[in-house]
N, C-alpha and C positions, 0 to 999 in steps of 0.2 A: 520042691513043689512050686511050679509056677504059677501064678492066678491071672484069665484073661490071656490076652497075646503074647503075652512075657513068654520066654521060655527058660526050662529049667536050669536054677543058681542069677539068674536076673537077678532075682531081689536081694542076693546075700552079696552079689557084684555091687549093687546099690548101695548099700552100706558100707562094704569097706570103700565104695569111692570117698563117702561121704568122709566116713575117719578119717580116711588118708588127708583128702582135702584139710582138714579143721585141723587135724595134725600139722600141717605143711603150715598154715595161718600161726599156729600156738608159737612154731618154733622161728617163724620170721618174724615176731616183737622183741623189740629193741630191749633188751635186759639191762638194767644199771651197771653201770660199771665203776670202776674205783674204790676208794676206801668207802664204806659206811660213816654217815654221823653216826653219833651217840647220842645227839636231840633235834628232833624232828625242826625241819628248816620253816615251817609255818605257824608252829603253835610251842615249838620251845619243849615239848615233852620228851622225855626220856626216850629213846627206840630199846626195846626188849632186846636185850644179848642174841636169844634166839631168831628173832627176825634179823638183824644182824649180819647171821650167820649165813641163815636161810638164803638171803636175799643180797649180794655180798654189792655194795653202790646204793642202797637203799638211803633216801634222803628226807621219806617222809612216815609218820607214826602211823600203825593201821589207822586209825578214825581221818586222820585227813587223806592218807589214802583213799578210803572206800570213799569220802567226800565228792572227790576227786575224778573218782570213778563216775559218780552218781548211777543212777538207776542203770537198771538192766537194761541192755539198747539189744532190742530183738534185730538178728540181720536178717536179710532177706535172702533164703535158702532158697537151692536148686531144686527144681521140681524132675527130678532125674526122668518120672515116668511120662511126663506131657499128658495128663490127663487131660479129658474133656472139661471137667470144672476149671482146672488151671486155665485151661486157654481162653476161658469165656471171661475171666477176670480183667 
């Protein structure tokens, strides 16, 4: 079912662009590489066996991790449809 000018499977095309796209992002970041510490390189704390493992180059403990990270950075998504609201922004 398509809504408006769209025509039908548009909107389920929409989405898996979008996956696909966020997919394609996930897997082009740079993953650690190398041996893991065993204490985190900024605060000296133990890194859990399982992250470790999980994470094989890992150099820093979750809490300075997430630090690190800081807050959630909203990006700026494709408006695949070009609405009339979009474009007036």
């Amino acid at each position: 079912m398509a809504g408006g000018w769209a025509r039908d499977g548009a909107v389920s095309e929409q989405i898996e662009a979008s996956i696909s796209d966020e997919l394609a992002r996930m897997k082009a970041r740079k993953a650690p590489v190398g041996e893991s510490l065993t204490h985190c390189a900024e605060c000296d704390e133990e890194i859990p066996r399982a992250r470790r493992q999980a994470l094989p180059g890992v150099k820093l403990c979750l809490d300075c991790q997430q630090e690190r990270d800081g807050a959630y950075k909203a990006r700026g998504g494709i408006n695949r449809r070009g609405s009339k609201d979009s474009q007036l922004k």
